[in-house]
C-alpha positions as CSV (number, residue, x, y, z in Angstrom):
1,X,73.6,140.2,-106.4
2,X,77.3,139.1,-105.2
3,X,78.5,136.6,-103.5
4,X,81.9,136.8,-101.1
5,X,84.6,134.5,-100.5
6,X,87.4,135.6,-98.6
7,X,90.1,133.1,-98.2
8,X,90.9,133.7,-94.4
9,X,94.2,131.6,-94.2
10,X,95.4,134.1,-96.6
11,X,94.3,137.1,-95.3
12,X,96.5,139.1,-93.5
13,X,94.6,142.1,-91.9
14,X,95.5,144.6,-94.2
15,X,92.1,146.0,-94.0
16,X,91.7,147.7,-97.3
17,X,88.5,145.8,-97.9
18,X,87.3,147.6,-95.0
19,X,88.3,150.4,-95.8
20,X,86.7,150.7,-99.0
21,X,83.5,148.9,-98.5
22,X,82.8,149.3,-94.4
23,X,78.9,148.1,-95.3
24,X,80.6,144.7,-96.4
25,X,83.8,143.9,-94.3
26,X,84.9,145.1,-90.9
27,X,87.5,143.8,-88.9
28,X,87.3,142.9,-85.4
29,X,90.2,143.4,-83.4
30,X,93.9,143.7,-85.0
31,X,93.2,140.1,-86.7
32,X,89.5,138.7,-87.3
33,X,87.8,139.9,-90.6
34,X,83.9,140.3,-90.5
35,X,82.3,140.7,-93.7
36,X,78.9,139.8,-95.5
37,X,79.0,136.8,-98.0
38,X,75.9,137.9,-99.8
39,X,76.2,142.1,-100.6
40,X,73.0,142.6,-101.4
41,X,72.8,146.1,-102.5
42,X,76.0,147.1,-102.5
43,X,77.8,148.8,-105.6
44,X,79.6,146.0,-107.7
45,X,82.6,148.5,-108.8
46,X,83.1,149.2,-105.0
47,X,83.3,145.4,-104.3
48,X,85.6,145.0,-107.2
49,X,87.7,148.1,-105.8
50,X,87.6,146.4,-102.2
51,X,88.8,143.1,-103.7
52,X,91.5,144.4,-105.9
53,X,92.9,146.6,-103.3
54,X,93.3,143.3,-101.0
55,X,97.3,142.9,-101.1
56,X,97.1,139.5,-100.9
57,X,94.4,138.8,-102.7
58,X,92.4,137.3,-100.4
59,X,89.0,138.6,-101.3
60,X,86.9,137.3,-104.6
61,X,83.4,138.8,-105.4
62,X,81.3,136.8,-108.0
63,X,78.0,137.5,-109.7
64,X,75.1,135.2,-108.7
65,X,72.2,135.3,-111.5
66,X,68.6,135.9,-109.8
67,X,68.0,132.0,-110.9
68,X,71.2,130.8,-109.2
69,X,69.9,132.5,-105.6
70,X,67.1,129.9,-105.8
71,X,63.7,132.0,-107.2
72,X,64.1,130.1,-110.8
73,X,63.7,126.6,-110.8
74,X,63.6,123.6,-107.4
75,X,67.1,123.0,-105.9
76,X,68.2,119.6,-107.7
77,X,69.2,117.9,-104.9
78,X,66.2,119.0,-102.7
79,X,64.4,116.5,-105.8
80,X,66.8,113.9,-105.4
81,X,66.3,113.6,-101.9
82,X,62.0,114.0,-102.6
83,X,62.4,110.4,-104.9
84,X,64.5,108.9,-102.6
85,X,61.8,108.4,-100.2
């Protein structure tokens, strides 16, 4: 699975992410970008595609492990917060 930052002070509304990978990002109107922080399904290269076509380089796409996305072992903090009571 990925995960999706975009860095919207950056962004410019170039739409290329869009463009490429319209199951992820959309725009909405001439400025607002739209997208899905967690692609589940979608086809890493075209994330990586949508990303490195971003002229400002707005978007990053990261791998998240199946353990990281919280089916391995309890959230730490969750704990934390168990033995605090």
């Amino acid at each position: 699975m990925a995960r999706i930052a975009v860095d919207l002070n950056r962004c410019q509304g170039y739409a290329q992410c869009a463009f490429l990978a319209p199951e992820i990002f959309a725009m909405h109107g001439d400025e607002a970008l739209l997208y899905d922080p967690e692609a589940d399904g979608a086809p890493r290269e075209k994330l990586d595609r949508a990303a490195a076509a971003c002229p400002v380089q707005a978007v990053l796409v990261d791998t998240v492990e199946p353990d990281d996305a919280g089916t391995g072992a309890p959230d730490a903090s969750a704990e934390g917060v168990s033995r605090a009571r």
